[in-house]
Structure formats: structure tokens, C-alpha cells
mmCIF entry with sequence, helices, sheets and N, C-alpha, C, O atoms, coordinates in Angstrom:
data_MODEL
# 
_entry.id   MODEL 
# 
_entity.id                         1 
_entity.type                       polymer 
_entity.pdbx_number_of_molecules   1 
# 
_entity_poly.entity_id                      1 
_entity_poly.type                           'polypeptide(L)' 
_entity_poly.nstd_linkage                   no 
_entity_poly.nstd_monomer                   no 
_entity_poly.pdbx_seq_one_letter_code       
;(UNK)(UNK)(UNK)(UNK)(UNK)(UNK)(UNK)(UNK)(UNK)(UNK)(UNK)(UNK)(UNK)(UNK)(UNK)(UNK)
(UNK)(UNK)(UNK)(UNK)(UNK)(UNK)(UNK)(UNK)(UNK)(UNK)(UNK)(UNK)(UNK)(UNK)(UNK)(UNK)
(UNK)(UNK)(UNK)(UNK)(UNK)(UNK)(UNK)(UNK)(UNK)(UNK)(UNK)(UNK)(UNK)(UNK)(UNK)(UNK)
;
_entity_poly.pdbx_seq_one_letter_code_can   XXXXXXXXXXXXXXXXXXXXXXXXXXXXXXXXXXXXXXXXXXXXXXXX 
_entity_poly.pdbx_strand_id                 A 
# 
loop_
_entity_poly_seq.entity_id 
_entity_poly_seq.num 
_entity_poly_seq.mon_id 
_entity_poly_seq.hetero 
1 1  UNK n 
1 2  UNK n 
1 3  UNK n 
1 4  UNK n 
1 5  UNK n 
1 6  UNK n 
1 7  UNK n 
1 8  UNK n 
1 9  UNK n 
1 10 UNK n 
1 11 UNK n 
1 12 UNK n 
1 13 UNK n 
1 14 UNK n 
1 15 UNK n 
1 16 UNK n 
1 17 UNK n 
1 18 UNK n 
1 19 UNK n 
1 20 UNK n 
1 21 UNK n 
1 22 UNK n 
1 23 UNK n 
1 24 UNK n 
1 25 UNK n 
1 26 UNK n 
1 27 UNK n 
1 28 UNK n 
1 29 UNK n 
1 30 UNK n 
1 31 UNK n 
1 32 UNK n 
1 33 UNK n 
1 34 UNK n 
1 35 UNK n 
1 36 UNK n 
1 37 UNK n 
1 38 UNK n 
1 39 UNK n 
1 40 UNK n 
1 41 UNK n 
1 42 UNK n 
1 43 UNK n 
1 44 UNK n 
1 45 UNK n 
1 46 UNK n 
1 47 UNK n 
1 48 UNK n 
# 
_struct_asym.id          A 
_struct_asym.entity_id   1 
# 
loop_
_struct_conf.conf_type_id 
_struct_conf.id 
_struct_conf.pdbx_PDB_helix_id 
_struct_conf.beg_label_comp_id 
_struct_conf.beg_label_asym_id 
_struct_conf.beg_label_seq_id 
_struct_conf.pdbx_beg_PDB_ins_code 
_struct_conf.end_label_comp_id 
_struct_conf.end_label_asym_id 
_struct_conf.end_label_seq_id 
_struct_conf.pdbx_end_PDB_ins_code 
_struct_conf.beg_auth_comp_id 
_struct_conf.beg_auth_asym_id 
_struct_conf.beg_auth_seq_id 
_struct_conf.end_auth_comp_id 
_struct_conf.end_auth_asym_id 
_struct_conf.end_auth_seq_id 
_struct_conf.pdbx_PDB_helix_class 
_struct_conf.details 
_struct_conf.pdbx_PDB_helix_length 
HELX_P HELX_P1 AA1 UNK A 6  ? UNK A 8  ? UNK A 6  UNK A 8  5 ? 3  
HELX_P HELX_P2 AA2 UNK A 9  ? UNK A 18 ? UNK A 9  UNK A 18 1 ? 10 
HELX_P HELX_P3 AA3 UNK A 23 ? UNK A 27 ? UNK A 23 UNK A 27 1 ? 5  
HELX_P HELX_P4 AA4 UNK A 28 ? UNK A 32 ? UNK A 28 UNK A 32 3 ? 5  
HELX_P HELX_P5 AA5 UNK A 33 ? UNK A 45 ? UNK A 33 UNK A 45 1 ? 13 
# 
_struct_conf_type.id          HELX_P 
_struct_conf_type.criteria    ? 
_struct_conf_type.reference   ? 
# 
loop_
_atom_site.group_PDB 
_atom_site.id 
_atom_site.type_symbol 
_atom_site.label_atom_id 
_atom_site.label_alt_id 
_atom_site.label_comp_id 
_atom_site.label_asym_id 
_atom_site.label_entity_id 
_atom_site.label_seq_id 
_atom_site.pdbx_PDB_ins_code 
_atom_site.Cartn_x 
_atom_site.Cartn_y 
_atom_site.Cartn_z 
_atom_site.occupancy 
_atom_site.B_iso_or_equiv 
_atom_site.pdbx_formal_charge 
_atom_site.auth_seq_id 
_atom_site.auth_comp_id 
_atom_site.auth_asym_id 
_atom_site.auth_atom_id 
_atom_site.pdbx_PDB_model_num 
ATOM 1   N N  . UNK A 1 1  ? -22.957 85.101 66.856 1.00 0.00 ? 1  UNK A N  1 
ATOM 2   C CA . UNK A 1 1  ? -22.176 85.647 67.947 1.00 0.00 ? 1  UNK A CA 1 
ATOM 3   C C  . UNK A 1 1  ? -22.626 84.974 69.235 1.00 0.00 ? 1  UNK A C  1 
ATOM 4   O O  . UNK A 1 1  ? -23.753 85.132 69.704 1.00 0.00 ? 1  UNK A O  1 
ATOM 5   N N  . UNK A 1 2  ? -21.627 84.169 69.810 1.00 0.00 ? 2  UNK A N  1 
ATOM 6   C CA . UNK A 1 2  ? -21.899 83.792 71.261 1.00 0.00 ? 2  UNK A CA 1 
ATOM 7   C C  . UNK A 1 2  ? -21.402 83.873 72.495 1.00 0.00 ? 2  UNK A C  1 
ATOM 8   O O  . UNK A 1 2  ? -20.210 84.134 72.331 1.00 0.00 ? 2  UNK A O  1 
ATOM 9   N N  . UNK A 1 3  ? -21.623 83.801 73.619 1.00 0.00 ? 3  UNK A N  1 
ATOM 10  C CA . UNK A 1 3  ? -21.181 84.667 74.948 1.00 0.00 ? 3  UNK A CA 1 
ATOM 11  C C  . UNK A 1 3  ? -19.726 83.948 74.918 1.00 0.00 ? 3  UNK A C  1 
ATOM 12  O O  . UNK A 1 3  ? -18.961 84.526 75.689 1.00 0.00 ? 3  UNK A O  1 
ATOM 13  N N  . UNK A 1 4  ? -19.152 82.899 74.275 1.00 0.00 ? 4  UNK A N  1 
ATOM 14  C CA . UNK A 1 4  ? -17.598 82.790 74.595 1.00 0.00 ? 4  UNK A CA 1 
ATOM 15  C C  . UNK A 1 4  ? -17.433 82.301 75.918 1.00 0.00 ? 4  UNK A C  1 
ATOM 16  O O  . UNK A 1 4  ? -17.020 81.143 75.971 1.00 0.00 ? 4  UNK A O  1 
ATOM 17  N N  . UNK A 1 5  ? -17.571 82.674 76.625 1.00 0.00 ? 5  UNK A N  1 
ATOM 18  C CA . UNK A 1 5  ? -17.594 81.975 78.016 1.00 0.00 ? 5  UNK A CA 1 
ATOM 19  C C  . UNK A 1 5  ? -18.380 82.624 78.876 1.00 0.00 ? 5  UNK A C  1 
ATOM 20  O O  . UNK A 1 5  ? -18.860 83.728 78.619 1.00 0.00 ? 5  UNK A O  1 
ATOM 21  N N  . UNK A 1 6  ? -18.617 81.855 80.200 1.00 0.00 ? 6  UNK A N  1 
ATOM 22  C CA . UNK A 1 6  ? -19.248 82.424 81.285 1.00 0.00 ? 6  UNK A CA 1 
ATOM 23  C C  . UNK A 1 6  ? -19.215 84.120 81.615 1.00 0.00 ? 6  UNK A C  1 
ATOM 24  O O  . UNK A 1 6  ? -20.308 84.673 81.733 1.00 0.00 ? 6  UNK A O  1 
ATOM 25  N N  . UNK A 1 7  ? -18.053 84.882 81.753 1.00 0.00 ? 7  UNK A N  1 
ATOM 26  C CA . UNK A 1 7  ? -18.098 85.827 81.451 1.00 0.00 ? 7  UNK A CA 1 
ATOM 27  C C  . UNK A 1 7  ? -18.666 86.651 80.606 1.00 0.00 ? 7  UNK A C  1 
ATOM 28  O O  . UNK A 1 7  ? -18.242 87.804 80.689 1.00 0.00 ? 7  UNK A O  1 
ATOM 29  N N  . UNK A 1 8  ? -19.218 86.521 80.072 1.00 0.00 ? 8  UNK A N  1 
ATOM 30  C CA . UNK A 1 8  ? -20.477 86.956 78.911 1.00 0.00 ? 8  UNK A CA 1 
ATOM 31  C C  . UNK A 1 8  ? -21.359 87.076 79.561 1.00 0.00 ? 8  UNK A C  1 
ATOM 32  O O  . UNK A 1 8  ? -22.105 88.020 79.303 1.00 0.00 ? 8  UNK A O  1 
ATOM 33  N N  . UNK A 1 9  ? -21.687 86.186 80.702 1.00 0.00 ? 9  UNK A N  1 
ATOM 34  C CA . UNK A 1 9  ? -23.489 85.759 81.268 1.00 0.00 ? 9  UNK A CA 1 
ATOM 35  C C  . UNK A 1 9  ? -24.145 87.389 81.661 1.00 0.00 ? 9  UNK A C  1 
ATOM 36  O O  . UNK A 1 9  ? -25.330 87.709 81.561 1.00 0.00 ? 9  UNK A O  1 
ATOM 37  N N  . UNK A 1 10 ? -23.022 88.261 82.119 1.00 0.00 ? 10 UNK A N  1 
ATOM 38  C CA . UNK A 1 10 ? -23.523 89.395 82.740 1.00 0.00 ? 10 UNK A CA 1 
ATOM 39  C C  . UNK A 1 10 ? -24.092 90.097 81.835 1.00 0.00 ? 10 UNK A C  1 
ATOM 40  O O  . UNK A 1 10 ? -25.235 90.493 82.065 1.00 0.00 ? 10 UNK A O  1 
ATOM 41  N N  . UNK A 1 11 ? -23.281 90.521 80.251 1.00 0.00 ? 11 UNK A N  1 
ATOM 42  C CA . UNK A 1 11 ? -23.870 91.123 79.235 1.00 0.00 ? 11 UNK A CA 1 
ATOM 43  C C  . UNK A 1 11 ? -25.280 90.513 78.692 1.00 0.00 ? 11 UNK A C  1 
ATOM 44  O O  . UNK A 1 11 ? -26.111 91.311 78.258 1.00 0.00 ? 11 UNK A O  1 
ATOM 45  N N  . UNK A 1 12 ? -25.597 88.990 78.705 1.00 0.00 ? 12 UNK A N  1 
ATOM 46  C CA . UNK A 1 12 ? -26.554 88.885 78.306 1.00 0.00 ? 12 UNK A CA 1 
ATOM 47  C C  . UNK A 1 12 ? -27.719 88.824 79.339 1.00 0.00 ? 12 UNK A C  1 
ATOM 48  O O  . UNK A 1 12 ? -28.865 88.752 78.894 1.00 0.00 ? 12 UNK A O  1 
ATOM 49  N N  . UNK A 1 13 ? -27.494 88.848 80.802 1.00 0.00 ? 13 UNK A N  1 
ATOM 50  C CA . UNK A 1 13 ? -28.906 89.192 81.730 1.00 0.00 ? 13 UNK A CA 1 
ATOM 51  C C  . UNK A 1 13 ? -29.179 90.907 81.492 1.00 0.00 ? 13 UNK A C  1 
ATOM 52  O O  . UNK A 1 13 ? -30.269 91.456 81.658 1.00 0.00 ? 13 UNK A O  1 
ATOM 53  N N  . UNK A 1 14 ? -27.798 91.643 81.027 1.00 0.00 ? 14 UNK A N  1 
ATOM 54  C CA . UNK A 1 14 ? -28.300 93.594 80.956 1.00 0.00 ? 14 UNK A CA 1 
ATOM 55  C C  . UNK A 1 14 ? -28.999 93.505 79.452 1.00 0.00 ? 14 UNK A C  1 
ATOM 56  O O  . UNK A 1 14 ? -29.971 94.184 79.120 1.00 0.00 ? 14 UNK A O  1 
ATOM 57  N N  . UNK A 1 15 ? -28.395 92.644 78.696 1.00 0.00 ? 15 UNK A N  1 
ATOM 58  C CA . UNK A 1 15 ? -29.124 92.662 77.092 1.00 0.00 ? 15 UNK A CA 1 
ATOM 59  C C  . UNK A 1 15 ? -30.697 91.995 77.560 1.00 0.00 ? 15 UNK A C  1 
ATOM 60  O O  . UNK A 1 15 ? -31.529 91.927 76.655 1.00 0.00 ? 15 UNK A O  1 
ATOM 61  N N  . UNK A 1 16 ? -30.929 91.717 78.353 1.00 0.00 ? 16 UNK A N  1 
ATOM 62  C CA . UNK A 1 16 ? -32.690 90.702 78.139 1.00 0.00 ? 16 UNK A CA 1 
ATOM 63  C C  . UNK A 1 16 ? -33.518 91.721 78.963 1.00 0.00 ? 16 UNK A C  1 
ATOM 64  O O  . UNK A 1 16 ? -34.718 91.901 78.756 1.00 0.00 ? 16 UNK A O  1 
ATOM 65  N N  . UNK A 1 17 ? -32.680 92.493 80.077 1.00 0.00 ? 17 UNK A N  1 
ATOM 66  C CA . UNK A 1 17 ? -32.979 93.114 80.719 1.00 0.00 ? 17 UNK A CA 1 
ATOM 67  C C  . UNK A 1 17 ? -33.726 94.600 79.799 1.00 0.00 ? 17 UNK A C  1 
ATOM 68  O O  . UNK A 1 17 ? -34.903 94.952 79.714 1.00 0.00 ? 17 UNK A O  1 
ATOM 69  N N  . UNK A 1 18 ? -32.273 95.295 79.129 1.00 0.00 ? 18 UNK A N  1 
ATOM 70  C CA . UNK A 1 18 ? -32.747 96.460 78.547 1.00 0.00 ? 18 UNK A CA 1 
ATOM 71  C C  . UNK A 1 18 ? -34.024 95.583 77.434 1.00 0.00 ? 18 UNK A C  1 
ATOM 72  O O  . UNK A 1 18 ? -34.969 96.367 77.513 1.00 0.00 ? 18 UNK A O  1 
ATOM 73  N N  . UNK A 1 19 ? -34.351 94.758 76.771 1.00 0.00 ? 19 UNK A N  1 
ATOM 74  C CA . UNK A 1 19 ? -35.024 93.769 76.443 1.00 0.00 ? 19 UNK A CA 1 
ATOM 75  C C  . UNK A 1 19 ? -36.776 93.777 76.769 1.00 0.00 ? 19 UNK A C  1 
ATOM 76  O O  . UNK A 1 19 ? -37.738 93.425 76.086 1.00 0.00 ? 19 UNK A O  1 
ATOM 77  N N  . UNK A 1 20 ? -36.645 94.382 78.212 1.00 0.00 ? 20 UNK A N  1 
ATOM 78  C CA . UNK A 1 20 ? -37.763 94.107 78.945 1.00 0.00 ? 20 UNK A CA 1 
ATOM 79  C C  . UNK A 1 20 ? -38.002 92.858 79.847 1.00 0.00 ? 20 UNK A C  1 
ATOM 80  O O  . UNK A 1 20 ? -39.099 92.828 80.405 1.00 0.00 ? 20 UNK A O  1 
ATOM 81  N N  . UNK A 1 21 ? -37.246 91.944 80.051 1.00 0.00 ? 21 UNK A N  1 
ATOM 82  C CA . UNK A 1 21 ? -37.186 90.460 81.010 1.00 0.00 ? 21 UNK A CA 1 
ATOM 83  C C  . UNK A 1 21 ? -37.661 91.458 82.049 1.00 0.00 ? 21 UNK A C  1 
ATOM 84  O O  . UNK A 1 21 ? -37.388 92.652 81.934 1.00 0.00 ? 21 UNK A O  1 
ATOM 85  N N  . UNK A 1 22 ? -38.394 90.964 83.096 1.00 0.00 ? 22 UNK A N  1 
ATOM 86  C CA . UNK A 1 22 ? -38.372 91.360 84.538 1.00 0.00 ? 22 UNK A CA 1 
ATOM 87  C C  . UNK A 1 22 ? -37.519 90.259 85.526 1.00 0.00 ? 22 UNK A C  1 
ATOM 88  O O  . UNK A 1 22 ? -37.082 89.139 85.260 1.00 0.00 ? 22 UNK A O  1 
ATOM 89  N N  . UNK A 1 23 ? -37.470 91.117 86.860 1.00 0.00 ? 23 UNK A N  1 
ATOM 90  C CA . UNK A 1 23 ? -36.821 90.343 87.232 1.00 0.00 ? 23 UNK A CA 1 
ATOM 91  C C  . UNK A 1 23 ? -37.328 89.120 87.655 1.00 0.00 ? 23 UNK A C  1 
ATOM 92  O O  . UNK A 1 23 ? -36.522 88.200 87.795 1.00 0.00 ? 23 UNK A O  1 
ATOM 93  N N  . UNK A 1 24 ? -38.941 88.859 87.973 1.00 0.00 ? 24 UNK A N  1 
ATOM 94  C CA . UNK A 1 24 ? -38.881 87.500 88.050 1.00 0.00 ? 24 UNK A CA 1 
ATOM 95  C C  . UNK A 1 24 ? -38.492 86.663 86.800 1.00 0.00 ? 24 UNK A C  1 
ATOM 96  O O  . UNK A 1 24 ? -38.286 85.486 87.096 1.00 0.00 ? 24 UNK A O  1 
ATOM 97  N N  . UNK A 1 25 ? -38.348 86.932 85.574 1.00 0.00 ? 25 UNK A N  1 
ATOM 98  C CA . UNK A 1 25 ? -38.127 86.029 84.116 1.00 0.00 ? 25 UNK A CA 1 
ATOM 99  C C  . UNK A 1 25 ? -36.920 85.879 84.403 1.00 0.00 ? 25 UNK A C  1 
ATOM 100 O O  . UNK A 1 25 ? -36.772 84.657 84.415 1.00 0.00 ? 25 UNK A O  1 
ATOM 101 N N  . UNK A 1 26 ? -35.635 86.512 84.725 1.00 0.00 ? 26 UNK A N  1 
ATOM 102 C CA . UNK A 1 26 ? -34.456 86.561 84.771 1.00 0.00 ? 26 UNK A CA 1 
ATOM 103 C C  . UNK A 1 26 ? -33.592 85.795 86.187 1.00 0.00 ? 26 UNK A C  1 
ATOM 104 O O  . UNK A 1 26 ? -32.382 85.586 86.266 1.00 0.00 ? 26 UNK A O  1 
ATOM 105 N N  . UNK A 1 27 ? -34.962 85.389 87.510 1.00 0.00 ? 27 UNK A N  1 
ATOM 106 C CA . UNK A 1 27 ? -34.729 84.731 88.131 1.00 0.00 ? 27 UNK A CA 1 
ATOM 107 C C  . UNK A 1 27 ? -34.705 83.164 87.707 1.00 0.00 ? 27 UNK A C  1 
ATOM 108 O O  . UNK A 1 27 ? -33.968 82.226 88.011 1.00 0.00 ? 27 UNK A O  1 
ATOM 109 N N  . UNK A 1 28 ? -36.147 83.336 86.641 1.00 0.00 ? 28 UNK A N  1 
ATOM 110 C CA . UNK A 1 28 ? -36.509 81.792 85.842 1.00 0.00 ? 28 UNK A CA 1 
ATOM 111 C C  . UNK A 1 28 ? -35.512 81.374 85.241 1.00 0.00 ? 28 UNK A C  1 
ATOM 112 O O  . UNK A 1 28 ? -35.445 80.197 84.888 1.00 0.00 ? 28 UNK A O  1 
ATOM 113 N N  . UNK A 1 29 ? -34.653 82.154 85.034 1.00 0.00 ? 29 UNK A N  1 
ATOM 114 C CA . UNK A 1 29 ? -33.684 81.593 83.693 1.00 0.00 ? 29 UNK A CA 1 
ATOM 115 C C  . UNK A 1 29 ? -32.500 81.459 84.226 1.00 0.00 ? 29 UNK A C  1 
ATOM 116 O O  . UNK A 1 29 ? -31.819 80.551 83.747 1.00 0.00 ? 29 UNK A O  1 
ATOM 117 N N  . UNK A 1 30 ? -31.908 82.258 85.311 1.00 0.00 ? 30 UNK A N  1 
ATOM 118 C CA . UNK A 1 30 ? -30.748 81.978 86.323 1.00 0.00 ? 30 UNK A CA 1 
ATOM 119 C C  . UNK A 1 30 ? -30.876 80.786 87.470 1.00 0.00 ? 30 UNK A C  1 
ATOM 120 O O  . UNK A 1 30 ? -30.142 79.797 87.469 1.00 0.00 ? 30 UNK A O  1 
ATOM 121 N N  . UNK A 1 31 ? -31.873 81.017 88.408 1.00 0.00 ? 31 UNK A N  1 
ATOM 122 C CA . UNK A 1 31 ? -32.100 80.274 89.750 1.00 0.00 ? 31 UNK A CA 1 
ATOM 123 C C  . UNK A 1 31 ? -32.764 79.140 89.406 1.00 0.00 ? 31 UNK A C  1 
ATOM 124 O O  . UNK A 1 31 ? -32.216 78.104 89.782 1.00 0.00 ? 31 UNK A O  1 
ATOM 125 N N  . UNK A 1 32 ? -33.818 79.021 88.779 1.00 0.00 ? 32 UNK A N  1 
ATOM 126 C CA . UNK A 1 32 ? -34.532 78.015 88.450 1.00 0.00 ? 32 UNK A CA 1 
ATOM 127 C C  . UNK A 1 32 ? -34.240 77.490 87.750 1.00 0.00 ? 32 UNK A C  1 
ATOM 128 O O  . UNK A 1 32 ? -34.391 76.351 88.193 1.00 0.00 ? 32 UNK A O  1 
ATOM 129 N N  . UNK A 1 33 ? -33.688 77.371 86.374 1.00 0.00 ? 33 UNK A N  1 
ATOM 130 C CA . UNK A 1 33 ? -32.856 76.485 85.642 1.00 0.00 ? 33 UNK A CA 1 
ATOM 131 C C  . UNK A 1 33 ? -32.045 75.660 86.475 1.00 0.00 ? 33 UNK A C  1 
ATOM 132 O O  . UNK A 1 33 ? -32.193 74.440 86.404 1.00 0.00 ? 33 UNK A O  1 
ATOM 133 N N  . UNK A 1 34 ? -30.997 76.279 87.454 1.00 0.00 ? 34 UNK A N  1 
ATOM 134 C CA . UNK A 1 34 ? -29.676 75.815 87.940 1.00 0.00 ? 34 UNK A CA 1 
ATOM 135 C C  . UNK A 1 34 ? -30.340 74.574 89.325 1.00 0.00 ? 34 UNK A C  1 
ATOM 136 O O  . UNK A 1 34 ? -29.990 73.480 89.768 1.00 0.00 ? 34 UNK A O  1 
ATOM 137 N N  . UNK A 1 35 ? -31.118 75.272 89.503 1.00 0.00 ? 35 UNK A N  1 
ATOM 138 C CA . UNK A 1 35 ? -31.882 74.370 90.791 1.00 0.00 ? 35 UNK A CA 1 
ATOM 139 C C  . UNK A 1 35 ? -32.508 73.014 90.006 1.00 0.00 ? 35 UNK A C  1 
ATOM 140 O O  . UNK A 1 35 ? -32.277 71.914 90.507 1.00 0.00 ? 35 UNK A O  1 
ATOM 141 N N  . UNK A 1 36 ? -33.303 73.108 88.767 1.00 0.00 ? 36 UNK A N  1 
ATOM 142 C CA . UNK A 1 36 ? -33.844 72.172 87.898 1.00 0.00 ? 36 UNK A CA 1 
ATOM 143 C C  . UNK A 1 36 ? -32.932 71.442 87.499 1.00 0.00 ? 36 UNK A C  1 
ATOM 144 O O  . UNK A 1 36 ? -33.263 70.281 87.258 1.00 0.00 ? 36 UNK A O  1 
ATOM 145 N N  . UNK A 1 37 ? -31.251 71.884 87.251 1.00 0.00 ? 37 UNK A N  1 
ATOM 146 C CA . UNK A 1 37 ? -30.063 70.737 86.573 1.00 0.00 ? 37 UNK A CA 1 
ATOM 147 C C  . UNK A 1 37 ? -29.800 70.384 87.423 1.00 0.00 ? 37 UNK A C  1 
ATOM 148 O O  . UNK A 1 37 ? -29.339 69.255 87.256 1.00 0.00 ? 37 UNK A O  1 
ATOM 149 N N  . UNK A 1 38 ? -29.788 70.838 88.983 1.00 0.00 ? 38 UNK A N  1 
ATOM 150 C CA . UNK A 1 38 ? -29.099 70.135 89.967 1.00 0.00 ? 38 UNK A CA 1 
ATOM 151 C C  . UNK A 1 38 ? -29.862 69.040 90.236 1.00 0.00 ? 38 UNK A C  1 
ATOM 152 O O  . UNK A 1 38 ? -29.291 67.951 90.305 1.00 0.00 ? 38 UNK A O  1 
ATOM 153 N N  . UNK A 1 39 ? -31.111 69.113 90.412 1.00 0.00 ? 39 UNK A N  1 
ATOM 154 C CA . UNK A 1 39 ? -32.202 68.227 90.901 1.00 0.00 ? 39 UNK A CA 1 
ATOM 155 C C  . UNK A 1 39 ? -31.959 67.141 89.830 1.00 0.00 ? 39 UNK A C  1 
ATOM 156 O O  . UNK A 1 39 ? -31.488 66.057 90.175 1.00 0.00 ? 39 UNK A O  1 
ATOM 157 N N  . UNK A 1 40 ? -32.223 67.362 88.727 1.00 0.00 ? 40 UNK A N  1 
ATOM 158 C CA . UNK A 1 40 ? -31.962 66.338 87.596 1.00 0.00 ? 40 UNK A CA 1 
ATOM 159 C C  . UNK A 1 40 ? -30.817 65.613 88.196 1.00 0.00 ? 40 UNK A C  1 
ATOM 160 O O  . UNK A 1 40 ? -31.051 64.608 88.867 1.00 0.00 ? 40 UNK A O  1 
ATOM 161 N N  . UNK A 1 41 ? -29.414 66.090 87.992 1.00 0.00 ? 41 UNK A N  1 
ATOM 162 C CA . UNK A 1 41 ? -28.316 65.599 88.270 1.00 0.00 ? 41 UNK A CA 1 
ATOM 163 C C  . UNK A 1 41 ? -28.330 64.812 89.465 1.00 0.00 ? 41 UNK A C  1 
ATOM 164 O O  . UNK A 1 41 ? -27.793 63.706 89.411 1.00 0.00 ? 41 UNK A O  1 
ATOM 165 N N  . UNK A 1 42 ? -28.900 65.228 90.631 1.00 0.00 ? 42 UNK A N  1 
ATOM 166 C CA . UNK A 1 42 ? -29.041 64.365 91.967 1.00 0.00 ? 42 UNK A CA 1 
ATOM 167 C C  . UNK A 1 42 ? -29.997 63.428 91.562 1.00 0.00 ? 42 UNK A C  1 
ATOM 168 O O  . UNK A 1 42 ? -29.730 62.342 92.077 1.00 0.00 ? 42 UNK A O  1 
ATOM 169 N N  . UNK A 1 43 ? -30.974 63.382 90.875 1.00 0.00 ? 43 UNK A N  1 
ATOM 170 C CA . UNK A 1 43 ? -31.350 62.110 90.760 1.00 0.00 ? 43 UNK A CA 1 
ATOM 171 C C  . UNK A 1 43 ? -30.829 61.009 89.739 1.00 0.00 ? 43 UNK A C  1 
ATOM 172 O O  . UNK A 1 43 ? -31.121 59.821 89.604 1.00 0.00 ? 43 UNK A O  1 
ATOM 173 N N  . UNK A 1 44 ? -30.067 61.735 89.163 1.00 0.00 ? 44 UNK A N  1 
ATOM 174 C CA . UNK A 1 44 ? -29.088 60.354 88.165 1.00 0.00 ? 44 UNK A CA 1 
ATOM 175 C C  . UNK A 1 44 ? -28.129 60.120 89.220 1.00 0.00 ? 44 UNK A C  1 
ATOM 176 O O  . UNK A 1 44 ? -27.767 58.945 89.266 1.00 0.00 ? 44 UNK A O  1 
ATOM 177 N N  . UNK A 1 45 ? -27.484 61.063 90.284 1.00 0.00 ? 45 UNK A N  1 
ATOM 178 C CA . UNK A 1 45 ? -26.530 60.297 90.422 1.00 0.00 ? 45 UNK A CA 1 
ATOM 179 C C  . UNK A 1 45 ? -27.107 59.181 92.043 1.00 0.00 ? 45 UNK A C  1 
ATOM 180 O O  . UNK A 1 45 ? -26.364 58.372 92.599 1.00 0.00 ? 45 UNK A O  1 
ATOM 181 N N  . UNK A 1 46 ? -28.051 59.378 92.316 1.00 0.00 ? 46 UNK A N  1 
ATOM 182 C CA . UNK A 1 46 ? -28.955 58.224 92.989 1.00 0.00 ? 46 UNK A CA 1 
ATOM 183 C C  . UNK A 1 46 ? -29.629 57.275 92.586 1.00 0.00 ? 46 UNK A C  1 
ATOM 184 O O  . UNK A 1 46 ? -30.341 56.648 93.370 1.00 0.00 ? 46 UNK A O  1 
ATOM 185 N N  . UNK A 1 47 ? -29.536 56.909 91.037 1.00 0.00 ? 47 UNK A N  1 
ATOM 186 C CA . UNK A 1 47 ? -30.276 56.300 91.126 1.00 0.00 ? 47 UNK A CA 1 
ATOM 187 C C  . UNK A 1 47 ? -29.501 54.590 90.821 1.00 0.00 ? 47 UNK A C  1 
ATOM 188 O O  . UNK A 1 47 ? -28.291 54.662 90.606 1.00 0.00 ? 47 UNK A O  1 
ATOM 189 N N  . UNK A 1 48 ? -30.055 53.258 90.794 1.00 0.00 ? 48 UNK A N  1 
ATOM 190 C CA . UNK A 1 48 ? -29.077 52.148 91.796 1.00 0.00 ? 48 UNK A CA 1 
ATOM 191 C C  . UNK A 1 48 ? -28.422 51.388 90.447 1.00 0.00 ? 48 UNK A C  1 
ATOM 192 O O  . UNK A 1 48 ? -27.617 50.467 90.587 1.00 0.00 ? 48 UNK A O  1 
# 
């Protein structure tokens, strides 16, 4: 069974949540991931 689309994302941060995630783990896995692909991504698309 998988989230199907983005719309899913909410059920699975309340599923990790009731889970026990805190919220800093759930920041790791939202904010920091997305900041880590962007960074990745800005440096491929700089580089010559």
C-alpha cells in the first residue's frame, strides 16, 4: 500500500506521528530532506 500521491503525505506524517516520530524527526524527514535535494539539485545545475 502506497501514499498514491502527494496527498497522502499528511496521513503518513499523523501515522509516524501516532508512531512516536517527534517533531524534530518529522522536521528531518520534511525540511531537511527538501533543503538537502535542493542543495544537491543547485549544485548539478551549476556545475560547467
Amino acid at each position: 500500500m502506497g501514499m498514491g500521491d502527494v496527498t497522502g503525505f499528511r496521513t503518513l506524517l499523523d501515522r509516524l506521528r501516532e508512531r512516536g516520530w517527534s517533531a524534530t524527526d518529522l522536521d528531518k524527514l520534511c525540511a531537511d530532506n527538501v533543503l538537502r535535494v535542493l542543495d544537491a539539485a543547485d549544485q548539478v545545475a551549476h556545475r560547467p
